[in-house]
KOLTI-703552 format. One record per residue: residue in one letter; y, x, z of N, C-alpha, C in turn. Coordinates in pm, whole numbers, plus 50000, padded with zeros to 5 digits. Layout:
N
AYXZYXZYXZ;...
This chain:
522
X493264970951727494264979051795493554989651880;X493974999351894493825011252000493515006852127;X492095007252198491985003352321492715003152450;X492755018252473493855022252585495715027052526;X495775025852410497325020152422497845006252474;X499325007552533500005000252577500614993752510;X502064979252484502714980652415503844992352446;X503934998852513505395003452522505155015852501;X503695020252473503355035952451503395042552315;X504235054852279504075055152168503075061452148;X502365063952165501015073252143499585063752080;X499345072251981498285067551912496905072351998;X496275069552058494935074752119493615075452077;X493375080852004492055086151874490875080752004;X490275068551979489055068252074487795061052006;X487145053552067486015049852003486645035551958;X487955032751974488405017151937488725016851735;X488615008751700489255011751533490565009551577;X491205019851465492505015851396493095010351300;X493914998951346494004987751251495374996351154;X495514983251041497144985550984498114988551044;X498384982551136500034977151274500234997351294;X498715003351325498525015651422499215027751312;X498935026151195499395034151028501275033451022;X500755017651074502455019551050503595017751158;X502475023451255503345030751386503445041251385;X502605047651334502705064551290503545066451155;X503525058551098504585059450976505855058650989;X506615046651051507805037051111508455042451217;X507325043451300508085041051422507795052951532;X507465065051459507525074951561506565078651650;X504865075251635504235073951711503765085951710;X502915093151815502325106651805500665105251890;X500045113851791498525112451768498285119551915;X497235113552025496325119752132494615116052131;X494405130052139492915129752146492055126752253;X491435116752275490885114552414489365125052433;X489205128052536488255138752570487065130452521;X486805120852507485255117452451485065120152345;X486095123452260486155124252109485505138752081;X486805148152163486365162652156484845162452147;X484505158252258482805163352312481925158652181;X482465147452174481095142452081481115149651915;X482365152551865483125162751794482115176551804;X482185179851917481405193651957479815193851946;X479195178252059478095183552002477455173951839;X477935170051804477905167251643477695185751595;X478715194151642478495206751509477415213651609;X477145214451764476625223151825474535216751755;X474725206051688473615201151665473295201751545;X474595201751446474145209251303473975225551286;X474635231751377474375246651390472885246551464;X472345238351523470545244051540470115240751441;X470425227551406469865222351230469345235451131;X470115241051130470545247851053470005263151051;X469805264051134468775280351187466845278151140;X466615259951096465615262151043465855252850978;X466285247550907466465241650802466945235750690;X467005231050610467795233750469468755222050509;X470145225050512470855217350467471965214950396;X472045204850319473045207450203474585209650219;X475105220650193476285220950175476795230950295;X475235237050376475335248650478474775260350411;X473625256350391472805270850339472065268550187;X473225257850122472605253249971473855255749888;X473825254549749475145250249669475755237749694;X476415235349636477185225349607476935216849479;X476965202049466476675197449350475185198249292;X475445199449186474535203449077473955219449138;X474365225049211473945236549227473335237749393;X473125221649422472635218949534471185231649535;X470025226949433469095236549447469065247349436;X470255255249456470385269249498470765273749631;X469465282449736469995289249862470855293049852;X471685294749994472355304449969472255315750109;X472565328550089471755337050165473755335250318;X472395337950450473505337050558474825345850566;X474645357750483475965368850482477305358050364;X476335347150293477405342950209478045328550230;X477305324750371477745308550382479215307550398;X479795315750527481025312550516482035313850408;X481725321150312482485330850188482815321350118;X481315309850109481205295750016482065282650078;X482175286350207483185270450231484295278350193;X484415286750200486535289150169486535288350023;X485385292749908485375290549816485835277549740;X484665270249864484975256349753486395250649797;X486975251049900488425250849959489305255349821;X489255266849819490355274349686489945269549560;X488625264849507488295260449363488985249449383;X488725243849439489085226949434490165223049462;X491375232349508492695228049508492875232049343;X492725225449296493425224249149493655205049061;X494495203449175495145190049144496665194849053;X497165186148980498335187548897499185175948888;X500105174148862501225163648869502185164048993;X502955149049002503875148149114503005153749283;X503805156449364503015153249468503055144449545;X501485135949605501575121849658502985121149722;X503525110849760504635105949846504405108650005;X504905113250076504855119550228504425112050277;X504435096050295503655085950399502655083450365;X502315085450226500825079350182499925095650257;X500485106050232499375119950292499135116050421;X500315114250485500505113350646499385098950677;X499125090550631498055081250622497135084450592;X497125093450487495325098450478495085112150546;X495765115050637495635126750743495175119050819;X495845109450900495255100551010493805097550992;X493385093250830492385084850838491615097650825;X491875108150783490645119950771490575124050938;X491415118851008491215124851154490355114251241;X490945105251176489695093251222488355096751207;X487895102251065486795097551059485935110151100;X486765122051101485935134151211485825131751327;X486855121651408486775116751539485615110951581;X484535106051484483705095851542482315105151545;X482675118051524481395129251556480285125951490;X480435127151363479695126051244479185136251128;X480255144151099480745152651018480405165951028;X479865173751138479635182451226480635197151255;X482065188151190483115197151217483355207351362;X483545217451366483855221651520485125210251541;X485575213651674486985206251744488015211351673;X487895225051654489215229351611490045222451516;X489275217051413489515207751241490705197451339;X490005189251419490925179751479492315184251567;X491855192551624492945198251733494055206651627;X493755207951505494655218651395495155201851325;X494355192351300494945182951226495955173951306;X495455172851451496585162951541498365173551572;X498345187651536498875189751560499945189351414;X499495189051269500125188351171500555173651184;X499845162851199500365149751224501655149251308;X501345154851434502575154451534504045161951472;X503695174451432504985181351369505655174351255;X504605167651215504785162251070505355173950930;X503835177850955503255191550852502695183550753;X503555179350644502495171050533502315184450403;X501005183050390500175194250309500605184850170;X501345195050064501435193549918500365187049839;X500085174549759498615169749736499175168749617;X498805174549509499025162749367498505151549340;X498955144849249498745132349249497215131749164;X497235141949015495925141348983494945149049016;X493415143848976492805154449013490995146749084;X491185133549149490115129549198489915121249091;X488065113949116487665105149071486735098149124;X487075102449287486885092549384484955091549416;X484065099949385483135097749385482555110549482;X482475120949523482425127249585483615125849709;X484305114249691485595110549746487065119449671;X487935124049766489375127149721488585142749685;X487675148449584487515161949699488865173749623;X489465166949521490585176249464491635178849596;X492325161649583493225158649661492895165149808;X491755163149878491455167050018491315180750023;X490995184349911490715202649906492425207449935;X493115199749889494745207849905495475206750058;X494785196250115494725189950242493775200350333;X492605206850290491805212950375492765233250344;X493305233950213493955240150184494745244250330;X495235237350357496675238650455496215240150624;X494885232550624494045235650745493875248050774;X493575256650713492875269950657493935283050671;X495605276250646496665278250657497165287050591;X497065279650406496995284850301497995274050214;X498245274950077499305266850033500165260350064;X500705249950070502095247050040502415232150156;X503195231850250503895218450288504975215750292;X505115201050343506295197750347507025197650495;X507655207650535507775205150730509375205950695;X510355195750735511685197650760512495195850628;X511695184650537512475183950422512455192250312;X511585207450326511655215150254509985216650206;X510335220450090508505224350043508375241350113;X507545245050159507535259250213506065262150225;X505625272850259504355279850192503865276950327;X502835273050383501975268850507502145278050614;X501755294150587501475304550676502915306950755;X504165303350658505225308950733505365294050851;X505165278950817504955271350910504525274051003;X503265274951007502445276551090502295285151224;X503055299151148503485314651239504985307751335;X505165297051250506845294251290506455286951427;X505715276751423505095269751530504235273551615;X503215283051584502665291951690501615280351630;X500565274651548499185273451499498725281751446;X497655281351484496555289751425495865282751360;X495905288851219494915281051124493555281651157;X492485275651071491045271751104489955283151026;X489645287551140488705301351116487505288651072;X486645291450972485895281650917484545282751007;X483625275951062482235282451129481255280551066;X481255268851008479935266350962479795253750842;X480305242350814480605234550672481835231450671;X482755237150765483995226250722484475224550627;X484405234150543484785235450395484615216750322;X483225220950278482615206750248482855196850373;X482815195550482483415185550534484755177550494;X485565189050506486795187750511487295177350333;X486645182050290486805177450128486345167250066;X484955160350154484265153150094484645139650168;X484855128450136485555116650205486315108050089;X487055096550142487905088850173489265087250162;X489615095650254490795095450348492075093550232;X491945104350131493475101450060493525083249994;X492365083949937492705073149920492835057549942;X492335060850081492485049450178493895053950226;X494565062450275495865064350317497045058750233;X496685064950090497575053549971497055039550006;X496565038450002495815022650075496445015450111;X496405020450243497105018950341498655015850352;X499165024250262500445023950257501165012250110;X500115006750038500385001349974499874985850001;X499304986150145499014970650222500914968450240;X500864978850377502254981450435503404974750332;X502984981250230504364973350112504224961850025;X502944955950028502424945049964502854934450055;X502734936550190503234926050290504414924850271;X505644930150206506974928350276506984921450121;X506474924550003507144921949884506524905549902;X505114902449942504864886549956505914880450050;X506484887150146507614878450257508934876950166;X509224889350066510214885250002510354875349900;X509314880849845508724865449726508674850649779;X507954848949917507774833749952509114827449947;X510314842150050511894834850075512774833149980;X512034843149864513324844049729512474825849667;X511544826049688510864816849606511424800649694;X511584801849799511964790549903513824786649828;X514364796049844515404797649795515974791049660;X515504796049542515354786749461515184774249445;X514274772249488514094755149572514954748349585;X515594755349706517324751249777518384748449691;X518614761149611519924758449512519304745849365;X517864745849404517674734749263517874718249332;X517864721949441517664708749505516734705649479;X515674707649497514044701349493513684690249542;X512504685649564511694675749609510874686149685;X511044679249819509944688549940508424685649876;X507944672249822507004666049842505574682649810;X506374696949714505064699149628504654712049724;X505474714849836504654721549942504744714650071;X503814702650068503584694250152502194696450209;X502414692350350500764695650382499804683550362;X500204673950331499384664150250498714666150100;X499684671550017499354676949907498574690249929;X499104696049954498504712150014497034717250054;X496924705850195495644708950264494714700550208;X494774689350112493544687950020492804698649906;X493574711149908493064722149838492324734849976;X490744736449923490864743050036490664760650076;X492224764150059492874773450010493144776250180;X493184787050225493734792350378495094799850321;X495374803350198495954811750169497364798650095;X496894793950029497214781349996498184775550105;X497554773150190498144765250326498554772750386;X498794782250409499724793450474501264793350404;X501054795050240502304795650186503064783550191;X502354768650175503084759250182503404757950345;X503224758550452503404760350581504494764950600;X504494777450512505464786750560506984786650496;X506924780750359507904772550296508714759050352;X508044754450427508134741250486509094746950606;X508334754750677509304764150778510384768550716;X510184771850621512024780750572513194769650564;X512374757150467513324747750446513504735150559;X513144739150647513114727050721514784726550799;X515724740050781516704740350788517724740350709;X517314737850577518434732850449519024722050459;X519724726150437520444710350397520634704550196;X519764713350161520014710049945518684701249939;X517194702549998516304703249917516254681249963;X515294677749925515204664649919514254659349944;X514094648150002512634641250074512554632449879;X511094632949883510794620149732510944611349833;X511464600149759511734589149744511504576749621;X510294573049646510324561749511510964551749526;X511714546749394512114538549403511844527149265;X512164512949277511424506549173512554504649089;X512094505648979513174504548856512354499248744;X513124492248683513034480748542512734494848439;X511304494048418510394501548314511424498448148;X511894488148100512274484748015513874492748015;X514564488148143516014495848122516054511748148;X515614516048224515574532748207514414540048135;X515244545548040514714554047901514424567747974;X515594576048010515384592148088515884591148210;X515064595148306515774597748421516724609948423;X518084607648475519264621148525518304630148596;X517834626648688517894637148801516094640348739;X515574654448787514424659348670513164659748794;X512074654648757511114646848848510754652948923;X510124663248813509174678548867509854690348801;X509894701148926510174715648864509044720948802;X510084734348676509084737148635508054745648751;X507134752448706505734756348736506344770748864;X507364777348833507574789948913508334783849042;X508634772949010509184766249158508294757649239;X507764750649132506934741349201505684743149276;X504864754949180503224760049201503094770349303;X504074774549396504184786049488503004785349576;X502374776049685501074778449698499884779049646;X499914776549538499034778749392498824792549378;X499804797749355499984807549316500564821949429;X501524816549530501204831949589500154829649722;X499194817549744498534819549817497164826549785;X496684831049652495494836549645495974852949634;X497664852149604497914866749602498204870349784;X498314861049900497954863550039496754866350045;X495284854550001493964862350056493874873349961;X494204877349866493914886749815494454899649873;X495844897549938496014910450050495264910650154;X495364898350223493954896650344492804911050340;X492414906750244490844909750233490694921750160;X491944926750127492324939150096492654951750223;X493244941950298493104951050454492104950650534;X491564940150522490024940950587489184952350565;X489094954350423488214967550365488874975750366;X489904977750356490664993650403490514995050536;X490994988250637490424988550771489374994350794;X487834988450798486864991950760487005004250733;X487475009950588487215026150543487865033350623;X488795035150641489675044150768488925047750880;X487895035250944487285037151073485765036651046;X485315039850893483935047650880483805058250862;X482895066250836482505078450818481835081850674;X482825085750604483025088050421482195099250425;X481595108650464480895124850489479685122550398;X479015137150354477715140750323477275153650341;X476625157750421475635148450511476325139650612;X475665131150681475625127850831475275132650944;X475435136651042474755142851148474525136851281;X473615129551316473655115551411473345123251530;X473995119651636473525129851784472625123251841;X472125104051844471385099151888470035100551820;X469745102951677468455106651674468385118251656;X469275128951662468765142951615468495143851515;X469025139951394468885139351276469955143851176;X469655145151070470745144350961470195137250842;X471325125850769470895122550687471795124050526;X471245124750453471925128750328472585112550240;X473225115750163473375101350130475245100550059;X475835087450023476715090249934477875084550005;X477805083950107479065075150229480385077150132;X480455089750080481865094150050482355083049864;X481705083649783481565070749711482885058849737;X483885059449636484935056349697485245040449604;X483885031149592484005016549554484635006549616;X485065007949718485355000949804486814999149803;X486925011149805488685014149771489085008849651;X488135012449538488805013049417489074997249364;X487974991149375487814977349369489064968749436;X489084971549585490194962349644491504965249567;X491904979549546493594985849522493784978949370;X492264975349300491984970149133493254950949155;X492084948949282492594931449315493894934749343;X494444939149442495984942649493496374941449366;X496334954249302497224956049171497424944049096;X496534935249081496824925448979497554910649001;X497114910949199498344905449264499534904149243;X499734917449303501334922149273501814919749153;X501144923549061501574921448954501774903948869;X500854899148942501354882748924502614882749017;X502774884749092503954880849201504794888349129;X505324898749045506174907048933506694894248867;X505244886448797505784878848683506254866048759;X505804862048861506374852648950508314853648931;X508104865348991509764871848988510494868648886;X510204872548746510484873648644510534862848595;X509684852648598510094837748543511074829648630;X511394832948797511754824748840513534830148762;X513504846748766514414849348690514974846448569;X513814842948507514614836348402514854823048372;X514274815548449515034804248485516904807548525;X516884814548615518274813548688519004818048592;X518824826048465518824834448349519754819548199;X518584811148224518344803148101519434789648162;X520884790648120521434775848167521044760448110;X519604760047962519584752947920518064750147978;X517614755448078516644750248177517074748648344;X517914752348385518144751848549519214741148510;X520394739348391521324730948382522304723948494;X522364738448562523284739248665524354754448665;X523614768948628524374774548605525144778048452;X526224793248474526484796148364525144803948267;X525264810348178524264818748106524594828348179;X522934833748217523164850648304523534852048392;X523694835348467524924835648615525964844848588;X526594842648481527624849248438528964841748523;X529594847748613530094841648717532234840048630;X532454851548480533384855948471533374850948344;X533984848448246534424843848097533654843048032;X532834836647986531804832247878532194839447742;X531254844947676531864854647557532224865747572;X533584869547685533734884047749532814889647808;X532814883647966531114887948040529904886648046;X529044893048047527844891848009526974886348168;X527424889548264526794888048437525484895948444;X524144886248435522614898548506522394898748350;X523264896348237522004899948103521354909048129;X522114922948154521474936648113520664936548203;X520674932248339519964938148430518104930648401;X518734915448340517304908548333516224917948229;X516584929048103515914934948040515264945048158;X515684949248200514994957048318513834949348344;X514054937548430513424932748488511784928548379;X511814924748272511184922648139510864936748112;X511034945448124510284956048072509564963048143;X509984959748314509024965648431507784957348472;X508384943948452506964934948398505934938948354;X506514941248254505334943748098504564955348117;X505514964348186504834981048281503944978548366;X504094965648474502954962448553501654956048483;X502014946848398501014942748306499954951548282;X500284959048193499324972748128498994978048259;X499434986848266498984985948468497934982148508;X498034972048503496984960348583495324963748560;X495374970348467494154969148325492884976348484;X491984974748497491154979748638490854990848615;X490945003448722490495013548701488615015948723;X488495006748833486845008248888486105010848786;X486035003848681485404999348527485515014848467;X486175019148518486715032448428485895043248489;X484755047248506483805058348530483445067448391;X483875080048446483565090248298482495099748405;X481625100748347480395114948467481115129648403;X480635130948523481215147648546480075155048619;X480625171148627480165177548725478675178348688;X478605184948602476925182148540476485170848553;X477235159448459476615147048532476035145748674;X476045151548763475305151248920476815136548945;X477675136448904479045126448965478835115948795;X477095107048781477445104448629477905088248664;X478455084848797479035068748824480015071248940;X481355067648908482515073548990483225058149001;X483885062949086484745049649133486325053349128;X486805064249071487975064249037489065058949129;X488475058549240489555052349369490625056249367;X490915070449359492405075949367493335070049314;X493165073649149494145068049030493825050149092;X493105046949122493185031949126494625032349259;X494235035549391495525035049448496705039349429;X496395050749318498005058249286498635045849158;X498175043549112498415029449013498825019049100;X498595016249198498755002249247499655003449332;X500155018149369501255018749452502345020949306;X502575019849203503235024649099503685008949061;X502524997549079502814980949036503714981749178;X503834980249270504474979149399505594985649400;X506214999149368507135002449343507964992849228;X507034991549136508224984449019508694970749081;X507704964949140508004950949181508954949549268;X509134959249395510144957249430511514956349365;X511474969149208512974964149142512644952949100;X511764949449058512244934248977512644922049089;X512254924849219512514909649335514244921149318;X514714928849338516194931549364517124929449260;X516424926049131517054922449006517284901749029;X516454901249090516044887849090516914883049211;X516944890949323517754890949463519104885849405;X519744898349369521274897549322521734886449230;X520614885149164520944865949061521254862549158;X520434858849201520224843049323521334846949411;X521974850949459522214854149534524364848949416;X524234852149338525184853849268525224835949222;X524314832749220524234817449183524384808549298;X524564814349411524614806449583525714805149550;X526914815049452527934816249479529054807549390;X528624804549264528874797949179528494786949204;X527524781849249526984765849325528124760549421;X528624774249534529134768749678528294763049757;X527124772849768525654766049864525544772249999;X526584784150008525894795650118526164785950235;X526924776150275526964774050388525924759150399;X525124755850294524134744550270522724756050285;X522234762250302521334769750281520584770050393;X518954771850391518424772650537518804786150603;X518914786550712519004795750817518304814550734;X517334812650707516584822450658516994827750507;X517174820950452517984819450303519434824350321;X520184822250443521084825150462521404840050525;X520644841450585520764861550677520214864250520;X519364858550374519604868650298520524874450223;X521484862050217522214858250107523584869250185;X523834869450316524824876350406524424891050382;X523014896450420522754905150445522854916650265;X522694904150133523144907950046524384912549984;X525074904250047526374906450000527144913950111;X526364915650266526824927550306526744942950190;X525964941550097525664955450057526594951449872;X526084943949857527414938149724527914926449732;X529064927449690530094919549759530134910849544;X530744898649622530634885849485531334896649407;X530934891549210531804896849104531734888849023;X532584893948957532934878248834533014890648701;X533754902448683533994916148631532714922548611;X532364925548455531394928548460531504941148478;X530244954548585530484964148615529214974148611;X529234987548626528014994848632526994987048763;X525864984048683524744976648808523844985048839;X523274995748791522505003048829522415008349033;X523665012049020524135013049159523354999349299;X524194989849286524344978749313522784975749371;X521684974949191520554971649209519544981849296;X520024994649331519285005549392519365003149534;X520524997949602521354993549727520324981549787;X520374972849680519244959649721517794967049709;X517474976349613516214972649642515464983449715;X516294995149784515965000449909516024992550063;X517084979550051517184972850136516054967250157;X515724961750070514374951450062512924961150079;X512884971250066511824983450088511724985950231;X512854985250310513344989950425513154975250552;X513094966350508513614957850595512564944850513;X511984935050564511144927550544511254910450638;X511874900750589511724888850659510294884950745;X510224883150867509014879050941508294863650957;X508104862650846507474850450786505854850350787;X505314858950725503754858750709503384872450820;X502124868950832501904886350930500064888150936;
């Protein structure tokens, strides 16, 4: 957390403290606005006041050299500045959608972070021009393609340093509009360039730790929905508590494991459906089948099995995004304690690409999690409690979630392929000088794409269950938590028996569920 913030302050305070997740998505959520503490400035200042002597005798890359492959070419002093705006305008040539507004606004923060820690040898201005686009909430136009994460975002960040410069395109007030008329509108002054910002500004991290970032933010709410949709089920099957027991449980030694059964145990400890085991002795000879069915199948039963390695696997997914946000992605370095500069590949975006690789394939088990528990509720000749389809209205006439369950089965199968790792996926470029890339970007823009789908499939899965509380007569047997969902659902659709357009319906739930998150895990 932010050292000298309060709880009651909304202000983010850029200092020498890291910024965790909670701080992303106070600036995202909840309205927070970026302040620069004066130690930052200074050390900001003399970081560039120490690459500008650097620099009057000696070679350094990306001041008085090329770029790249064209590193071993001078370049003469009438043309340095000419060359950072250059590489600024070459390198905005990203194409496709443009990122989503919270994921930029996250990797603005984190590019402001990591000039904050007086590394980079940006003047002040870079920061004092970037805290003020944060505050207005000036999000600079990024396409989605374009990096390959090894020189860092430098497509994506070039469209980002673009807007610094107070040139192309943002988003201020809902509208896409051309930067300069922003900017004149607000009284900023764009960034007269002095000496590398160009290459500063471009070389990093930041975008794709900001998608990152924003795809922790939504990975957390879809595991809180999964544990309760998954608790839930339970309830209307009438289960046996015994298989998230902490006897059973904590002989596996899983933290992630024992969190989910913990936390299941908590949901149901206010039901009134699910069931203590109970053995009892019975004549081996007179009972052939037992009525009542021993063990559930595997999507009910295996839940700390199974979504506790998809918890450490978010864990330790925010750990290293953490981490990247509050290092210094740059090349060069410019250290004020030894008077030095060092060259080197900070910006190298493995770190990213690798974790958003694990996320993705998470989520995407927790998809198929969804999807089987769905089709259980789906299949009346395995739950052998409901109708087919929780078809709540005439068997033969109505059809109930058929249509909607193909959805759910085909966004699956979308996350599946998906899944496939991008890290693995290095093509060299750039005169081979970029011949091992980490493809970070597309790895986070992919893994926020499994996360989007997943949420429709838990709202496909929501509205079953939710439709089967109803056909049971469970809502008023249900735990406490199971119950604000089952209310808070049918605040938004109300019971049907008539089969009707669902498209609607399912968009209602699964912005709800995007929006709003049970406080179960944290």
């Amino acid at each position: 957390m932010l050292g000298s913030k309060t709880e009651n302050s909304n202000k983010l305070r850029i200092n020498s403290v890291d910024l965790s997740i909670d701080d992303f998505d106070r600036l995202l959520h909840k309205g927070a606005k970026v302040e620069l503490c004066m130690d930052v400035r200074e050390r900001v200042q003399k970081a560039f006041n120490l690459l500008e002597e650097f620099t009057e005798k000696k070679i350094i890359y990306g001041v008085n050299t090329g770029f790249g492959p064209m590193a071993q070419h001078r370049v003469d002093r009438k043309d340095r500045i000419n060359l950072q705006y250059n590489l600024i305008r070459s390198h905005s040539a990203g194409a496709g959608k443009a990122i989503p507004i919270p994921c930029v606004r996250a990797g603005m923060l984190a590019r402001l972070r990591n000039f904050s820690l007086g590394y980079s040898g940006v003047h002040p201005d870079v920061i004092l021009i970037l805290k003020e686009m944060i505050n207005h909430n000036i999000v600079p136009v990024i396409p989605e393609h374009g990096g390959v994460g090894a020189s860092g975002d430098l497509v994506q960040l070039a469209h980002l340093a673009l807007s610094i410069i107070g040139e192309g395109e943002v988003f201020y007030q809902d509208k896409r509009q051309n930067t300069e008329i922003v900017f004149n509108e607000l009284g900023i002054a764009p960034l007269k360039i002095k000496l590398r910002e160009g290459l500063a500004m471009i070389n990093g991290t930041s975008i794709m730790s900001g998608i990152s970032v924003v795809n922790i933010l939504e990975s957390r709410k879809l595991i809180n929905w999964s544990l309760l949709v998954s608790a839930m089920i339970n309830e209307i099957v009438q289960s046996f508590d015994d298989h998230y027991s902490a006897e059973l449980n904590n002989v596996k030694k899983h933290g992630g494991q024992q969190k989910i059964a913990a936390a299941i145990r908590e949901i149901t400890s206010t039901s009134k459906l699910v069931k203590t085991r109970e053995f009892h002795a019975v004549d081996q000879d007179e009972v052939k089948v037992f009525d009542e069915k021993f063990q559930e199948y595997y999507s009910l039963r295996c839940l700390p099995q199974i979504l506790g390695p998809i918890w450490d696997t978010l864990k330790n997914a925010q750990e290293v995004i953490e981490n990247e946000v509050n290092s210094v992605s740059d090349n060069p370095v410019i250290d004020i304690e030894s008077q030095k500069v060092y060259h080197g590949g900070n910006f190298h975006g493995d770190y990213v690409s690798l974790e958003m690789d694990k996320l993705k394939i998470a989520v995407t088990k927790l998809s198929m999690l969804a999807e089987r528990q769905l089709n259980f509720l789906m299949n009346n000749k395995l739950n052998n409690i409901l109708p087919p389809f929780v078809n709540l209205g005439v068997l033969g006439v109505n059809l109930g979630m058929q249509g909607a369950q193909f959805t759910a089965t085909s966004t699956v199968a979308e996350n599946q392929t998906l899944s496939n790792p991008m890290y693995i996926h290095s093509i060299p470029n750039n005169n081979d000088n970029q011949d091992i890339v980490s493809m970070g970007t597309n790895s986070a823009l992919l893994t926020r794409r499994v996360i989007d789908n997943t949420f429709q499939v838990l709202a496909i899965e929501i509205l079953s269950l939710v439709q089967a509380v109803d056909y049971l007569n469970f809502s008023d047997k249900l735990s406490v938590d199971s119950a604000k969902l089952y209310n808070d659902i049918r605040a938004l659709v109300p019971k049907f028996t008539e089969d009707k357009i669902m498209y609607k319906e399912l968009d209602l739930v699964r912005d709800f569920i995007k929006n709003e998150s049970p406080k179960i895990l944290k």
